[in-house]
N, CA and C atoms as a LAMMPS dump frame, in Angstrom:
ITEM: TIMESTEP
0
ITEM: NUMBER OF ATOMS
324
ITEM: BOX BOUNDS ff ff ff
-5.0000000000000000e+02 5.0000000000000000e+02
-5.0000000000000000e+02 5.0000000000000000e+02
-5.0000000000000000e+02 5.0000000000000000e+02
ITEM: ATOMS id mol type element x y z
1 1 1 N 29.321 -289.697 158.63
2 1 2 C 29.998 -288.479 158.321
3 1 3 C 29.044 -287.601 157.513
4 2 1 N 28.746 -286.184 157.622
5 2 2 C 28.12 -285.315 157.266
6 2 3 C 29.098 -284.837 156.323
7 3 1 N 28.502 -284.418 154.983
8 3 2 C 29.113 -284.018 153.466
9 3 3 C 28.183 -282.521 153.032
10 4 1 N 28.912 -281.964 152.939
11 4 2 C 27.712 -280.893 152.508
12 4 3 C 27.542 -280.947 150.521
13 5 1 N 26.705 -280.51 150.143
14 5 2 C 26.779 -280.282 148.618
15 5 3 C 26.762 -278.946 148.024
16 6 1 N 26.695 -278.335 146.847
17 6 2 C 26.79 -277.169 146.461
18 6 3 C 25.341 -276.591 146.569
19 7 1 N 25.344 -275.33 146.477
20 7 2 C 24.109 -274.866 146.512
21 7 3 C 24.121 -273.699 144.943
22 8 1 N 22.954 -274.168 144.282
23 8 2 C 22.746 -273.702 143.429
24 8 3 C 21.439 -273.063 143.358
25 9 1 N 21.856 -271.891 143.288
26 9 2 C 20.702 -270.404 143.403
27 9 3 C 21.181 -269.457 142.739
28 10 1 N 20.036 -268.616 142.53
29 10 2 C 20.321 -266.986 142.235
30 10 3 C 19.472 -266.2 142.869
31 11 1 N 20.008 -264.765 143.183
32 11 2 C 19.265 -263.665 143.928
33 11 3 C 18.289 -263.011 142.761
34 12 1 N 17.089 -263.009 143.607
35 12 2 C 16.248 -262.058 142.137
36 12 3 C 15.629 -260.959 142.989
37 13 1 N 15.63 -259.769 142.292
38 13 2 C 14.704 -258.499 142.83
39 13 3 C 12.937 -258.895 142.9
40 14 1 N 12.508 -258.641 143.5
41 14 2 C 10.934 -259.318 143.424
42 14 3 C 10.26 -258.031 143.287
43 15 1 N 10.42 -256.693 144.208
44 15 2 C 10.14 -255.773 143.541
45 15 3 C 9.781 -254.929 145.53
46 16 1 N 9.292 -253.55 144.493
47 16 2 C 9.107 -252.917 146.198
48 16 3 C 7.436 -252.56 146.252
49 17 1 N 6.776 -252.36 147.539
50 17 2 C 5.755 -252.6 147.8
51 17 3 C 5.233 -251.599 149.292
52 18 1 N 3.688 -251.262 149.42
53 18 2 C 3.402 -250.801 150.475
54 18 3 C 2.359 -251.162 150.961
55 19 1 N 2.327 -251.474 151.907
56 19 2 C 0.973 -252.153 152.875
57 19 3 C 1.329 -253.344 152.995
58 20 1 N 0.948 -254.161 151.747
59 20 2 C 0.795 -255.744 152.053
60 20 3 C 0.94 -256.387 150.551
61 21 1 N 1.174 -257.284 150.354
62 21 2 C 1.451 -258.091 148.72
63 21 3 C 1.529 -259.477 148.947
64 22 1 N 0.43 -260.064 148.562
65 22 2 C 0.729 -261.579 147.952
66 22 3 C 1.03 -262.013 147.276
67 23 1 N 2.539 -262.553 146.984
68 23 2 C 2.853 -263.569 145.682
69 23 3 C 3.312 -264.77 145.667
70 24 1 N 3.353 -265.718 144.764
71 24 2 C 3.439 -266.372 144.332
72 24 3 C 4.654 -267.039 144.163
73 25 1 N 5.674 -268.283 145.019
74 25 2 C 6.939 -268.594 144.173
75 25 3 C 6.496 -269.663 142.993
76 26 1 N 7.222 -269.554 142.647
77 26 2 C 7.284 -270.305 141.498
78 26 3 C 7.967 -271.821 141.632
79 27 1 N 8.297 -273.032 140.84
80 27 2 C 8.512 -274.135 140.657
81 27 3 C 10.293 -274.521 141.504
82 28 1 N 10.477 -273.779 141.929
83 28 2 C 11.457 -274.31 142.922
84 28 3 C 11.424 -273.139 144.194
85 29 1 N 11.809 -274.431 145.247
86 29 2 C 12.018 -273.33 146.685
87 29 3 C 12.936 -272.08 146.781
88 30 1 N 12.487 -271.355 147.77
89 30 2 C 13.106 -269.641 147.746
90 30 3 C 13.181 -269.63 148.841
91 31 1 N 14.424 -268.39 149.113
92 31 2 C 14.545 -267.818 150.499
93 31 3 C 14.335 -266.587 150.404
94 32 1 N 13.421 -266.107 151.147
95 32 2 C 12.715 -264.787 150.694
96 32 3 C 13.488 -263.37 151.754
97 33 1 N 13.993 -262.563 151.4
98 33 2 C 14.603 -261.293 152.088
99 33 3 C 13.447 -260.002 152.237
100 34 1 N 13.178 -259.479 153.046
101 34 2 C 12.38 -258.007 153.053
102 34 3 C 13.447 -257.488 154.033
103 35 1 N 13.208 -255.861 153.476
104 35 2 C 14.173 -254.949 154.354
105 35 3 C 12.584 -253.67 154.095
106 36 1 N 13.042 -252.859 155.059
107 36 2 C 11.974 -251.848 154.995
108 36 3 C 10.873 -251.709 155.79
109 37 1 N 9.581 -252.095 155.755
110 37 2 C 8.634 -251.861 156.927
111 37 3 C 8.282 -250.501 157.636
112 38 1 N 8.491 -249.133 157.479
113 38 2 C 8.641 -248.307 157.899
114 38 3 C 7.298 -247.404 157.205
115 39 1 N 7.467 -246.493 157.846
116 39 2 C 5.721 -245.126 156.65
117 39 3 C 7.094 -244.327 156.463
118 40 1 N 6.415 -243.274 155.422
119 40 2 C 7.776 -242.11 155.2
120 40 3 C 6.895 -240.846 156.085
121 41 1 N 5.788 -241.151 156.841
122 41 2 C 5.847 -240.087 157.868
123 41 3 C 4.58 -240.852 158.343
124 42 1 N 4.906 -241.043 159.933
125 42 2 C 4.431 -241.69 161.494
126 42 3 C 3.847 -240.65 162.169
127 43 1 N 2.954 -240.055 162.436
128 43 2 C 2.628 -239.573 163.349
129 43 3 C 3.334 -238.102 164.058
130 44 1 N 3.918 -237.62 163.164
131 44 2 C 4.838 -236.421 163.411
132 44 3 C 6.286 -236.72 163.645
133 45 1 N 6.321 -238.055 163.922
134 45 2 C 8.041 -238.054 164.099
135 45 3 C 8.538 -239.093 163.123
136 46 1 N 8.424 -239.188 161.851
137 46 2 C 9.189 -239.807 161.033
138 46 3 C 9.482 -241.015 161.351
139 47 1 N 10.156 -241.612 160.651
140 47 2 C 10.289 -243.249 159.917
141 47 3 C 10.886 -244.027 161.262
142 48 1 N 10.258 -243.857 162.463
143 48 2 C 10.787 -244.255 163.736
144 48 3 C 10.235 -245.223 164.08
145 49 1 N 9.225 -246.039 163.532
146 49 2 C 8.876 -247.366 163.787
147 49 3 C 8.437 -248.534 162.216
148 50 1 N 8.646 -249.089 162.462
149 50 2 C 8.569 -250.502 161.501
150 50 3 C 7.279 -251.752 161.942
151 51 1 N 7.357 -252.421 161.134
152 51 2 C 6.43 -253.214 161.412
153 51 3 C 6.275 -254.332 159.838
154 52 1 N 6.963 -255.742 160.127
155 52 2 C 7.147 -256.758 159.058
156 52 3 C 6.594 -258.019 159.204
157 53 1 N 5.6 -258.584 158.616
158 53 2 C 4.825 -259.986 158.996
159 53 3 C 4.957 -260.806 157.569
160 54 1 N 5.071 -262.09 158.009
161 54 2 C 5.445 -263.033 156.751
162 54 3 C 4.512 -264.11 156.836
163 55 1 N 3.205 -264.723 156.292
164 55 2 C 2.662 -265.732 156.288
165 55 3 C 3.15 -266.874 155.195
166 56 1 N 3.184 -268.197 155.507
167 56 2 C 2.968 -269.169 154.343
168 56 3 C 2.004 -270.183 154.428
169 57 1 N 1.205 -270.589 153.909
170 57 2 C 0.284 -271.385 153.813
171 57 3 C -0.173 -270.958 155.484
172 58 1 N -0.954 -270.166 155.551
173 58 2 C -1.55 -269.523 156.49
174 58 3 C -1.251 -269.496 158.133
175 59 1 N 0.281 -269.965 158.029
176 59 2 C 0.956 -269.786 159.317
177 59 3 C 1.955 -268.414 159.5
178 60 1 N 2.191 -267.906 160.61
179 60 2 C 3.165 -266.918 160.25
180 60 3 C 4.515 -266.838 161.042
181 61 1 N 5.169 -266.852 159.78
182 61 2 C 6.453 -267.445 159.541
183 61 3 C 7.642 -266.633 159.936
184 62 1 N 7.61 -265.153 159.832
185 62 2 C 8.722 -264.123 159.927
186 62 3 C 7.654 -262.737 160.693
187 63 1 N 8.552 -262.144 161.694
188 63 2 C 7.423 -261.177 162.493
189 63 3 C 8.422 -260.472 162.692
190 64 1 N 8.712 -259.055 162.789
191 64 2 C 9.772 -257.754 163.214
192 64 3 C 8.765 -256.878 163.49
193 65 1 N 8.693 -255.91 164.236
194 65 2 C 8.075 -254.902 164.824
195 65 3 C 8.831 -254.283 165.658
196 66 1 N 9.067 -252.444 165.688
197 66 2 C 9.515 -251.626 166.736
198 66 3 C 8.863 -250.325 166.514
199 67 1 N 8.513 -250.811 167.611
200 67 2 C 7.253 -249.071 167.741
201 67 3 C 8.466 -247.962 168.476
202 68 1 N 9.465 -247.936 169.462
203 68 2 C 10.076 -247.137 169.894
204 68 3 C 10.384 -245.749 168.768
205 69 1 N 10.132 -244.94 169.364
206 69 2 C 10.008 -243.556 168.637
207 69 3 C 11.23 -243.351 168.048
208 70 1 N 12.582 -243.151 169.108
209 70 2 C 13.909 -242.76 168.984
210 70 3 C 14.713 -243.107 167.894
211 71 1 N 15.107 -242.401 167.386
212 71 2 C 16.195 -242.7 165.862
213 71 3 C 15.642 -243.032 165.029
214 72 1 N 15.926 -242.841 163.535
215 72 2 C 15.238 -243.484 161.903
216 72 3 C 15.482 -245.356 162.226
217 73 1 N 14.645 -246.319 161.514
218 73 2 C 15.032 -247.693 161.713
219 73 3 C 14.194 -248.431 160.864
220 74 1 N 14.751 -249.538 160.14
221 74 2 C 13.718 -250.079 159.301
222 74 3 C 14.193 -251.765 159.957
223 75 1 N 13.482 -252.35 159.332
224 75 2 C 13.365 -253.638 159.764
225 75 3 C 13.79 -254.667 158.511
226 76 1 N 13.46 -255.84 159.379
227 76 2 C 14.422 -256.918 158.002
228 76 3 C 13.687 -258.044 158.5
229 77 1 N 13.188 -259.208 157.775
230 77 2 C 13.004 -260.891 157.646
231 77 3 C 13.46 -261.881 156.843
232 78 1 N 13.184 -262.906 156.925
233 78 2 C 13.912 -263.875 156.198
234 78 3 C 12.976 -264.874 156.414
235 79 1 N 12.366 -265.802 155.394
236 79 2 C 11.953 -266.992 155.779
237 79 3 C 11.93 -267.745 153.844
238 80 1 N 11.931 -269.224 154.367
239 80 2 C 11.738 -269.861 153.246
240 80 3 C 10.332 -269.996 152.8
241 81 1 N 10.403 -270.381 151.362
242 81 2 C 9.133 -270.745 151.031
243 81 3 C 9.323 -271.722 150.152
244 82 1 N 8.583 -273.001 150.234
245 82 2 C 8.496 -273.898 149.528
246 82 3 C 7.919 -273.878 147.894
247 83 1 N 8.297 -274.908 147.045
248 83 2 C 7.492 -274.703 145.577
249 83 3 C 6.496 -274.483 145.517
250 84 1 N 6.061 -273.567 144.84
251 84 2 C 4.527 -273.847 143.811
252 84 3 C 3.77 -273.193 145.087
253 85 1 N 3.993 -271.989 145.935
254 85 2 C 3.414 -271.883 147.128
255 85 3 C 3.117 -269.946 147.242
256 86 1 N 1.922 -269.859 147.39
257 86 2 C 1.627 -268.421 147.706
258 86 3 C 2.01 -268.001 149.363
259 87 1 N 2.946 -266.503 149.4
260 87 2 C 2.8 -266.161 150.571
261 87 3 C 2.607 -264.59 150.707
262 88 1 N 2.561 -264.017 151.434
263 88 2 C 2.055 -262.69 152.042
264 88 3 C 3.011 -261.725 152.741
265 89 1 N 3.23 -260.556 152.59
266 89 2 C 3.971 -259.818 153.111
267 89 3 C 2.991 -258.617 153.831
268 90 1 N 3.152 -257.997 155.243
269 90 2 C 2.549 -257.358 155.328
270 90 3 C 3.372 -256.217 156.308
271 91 1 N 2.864 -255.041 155.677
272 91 2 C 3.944 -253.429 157.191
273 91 3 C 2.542 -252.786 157.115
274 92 1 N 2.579 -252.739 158.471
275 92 2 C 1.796 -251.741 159.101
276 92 3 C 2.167 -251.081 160.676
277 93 1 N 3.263 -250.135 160.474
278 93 2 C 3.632 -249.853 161.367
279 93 3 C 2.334 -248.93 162.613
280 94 1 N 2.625 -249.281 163.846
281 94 2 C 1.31 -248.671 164.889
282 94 3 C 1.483 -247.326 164.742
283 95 1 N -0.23 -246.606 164.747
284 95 2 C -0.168 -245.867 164.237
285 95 3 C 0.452 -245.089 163.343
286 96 1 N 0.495 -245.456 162.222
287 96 2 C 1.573 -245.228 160.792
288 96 3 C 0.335 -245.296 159.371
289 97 1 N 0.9 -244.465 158.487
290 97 2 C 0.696 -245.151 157.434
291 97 3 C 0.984 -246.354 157.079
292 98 1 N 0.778 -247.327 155.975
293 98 2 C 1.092 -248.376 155.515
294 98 3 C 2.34 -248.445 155.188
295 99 1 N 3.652 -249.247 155.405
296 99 2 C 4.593 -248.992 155.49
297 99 3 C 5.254 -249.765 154.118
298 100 1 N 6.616 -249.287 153.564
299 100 2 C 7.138 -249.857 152.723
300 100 3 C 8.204 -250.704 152.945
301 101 1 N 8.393 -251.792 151.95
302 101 2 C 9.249 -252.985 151.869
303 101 3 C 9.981 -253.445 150.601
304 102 1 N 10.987 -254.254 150.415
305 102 2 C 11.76 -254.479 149.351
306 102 3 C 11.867 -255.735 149.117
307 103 1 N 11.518 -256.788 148.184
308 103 2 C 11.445 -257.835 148.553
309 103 3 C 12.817 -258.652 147.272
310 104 1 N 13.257 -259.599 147.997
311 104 2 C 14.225 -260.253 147.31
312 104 3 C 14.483 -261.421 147.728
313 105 1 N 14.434 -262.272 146.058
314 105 2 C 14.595 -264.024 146.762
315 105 3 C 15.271 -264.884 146.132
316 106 1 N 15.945 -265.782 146.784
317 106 2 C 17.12 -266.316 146.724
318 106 3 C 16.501 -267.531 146.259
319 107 1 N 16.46 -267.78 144.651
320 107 2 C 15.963 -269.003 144.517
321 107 3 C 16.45 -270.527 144.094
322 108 1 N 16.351 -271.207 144.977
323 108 2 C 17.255 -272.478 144.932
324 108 3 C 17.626 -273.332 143.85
């Protein structure tokens, strides 16, 4: 028989960012949130493409990308990261400026 147990976490703001950011979790595992990925101006038509990459220990872990022009749109990932472990966030939407992101993590 399968039992589940409680889960004990809290959400923390990690902070906001553009281009790319490596940090650091700290002494217990996290579930890491980004929303955002977007430039605040593309190529003449505004915040119409995204672009979100997630490495951990040099694999990559979380990937979103939409180049389609049509409508405003930002993007979103999710991946875990284990203790004591550096990982990487990176937006670079095609042809875009370096794009921005929000990062927030759910730590266990």
């Amino acid at each position: 028989m399968w039992a589940g147990g409680s889960v004990d976490g809290s959400y923390q703001a990690v902070g906001a960012f553009t281009g790319s950011v490596t940090l650091s979790n700290g002494s217990k595992p996290a579930i890491i949130q980004v929303i955002g990925g977007s430039a605040s101006v593309c190529g003449g038509d505004g915040e119409n493409r995204f672009f979100l990459r997630a490495i951990v220990n040099g694999s990559v872990v979380a990937y979103s990308v939409n180049n389609n022009q049509a409508y405003g749109k930002v993007g979103y990932i999710s991946f875990g990261v284990p203790a004591n472990t550096t990982y990487s966030i990176t937006s670079t939407p095609w042809n875009c400026p370096a794009g921005t992101f929000s990062v927030r993590a759910f730590r266990l």
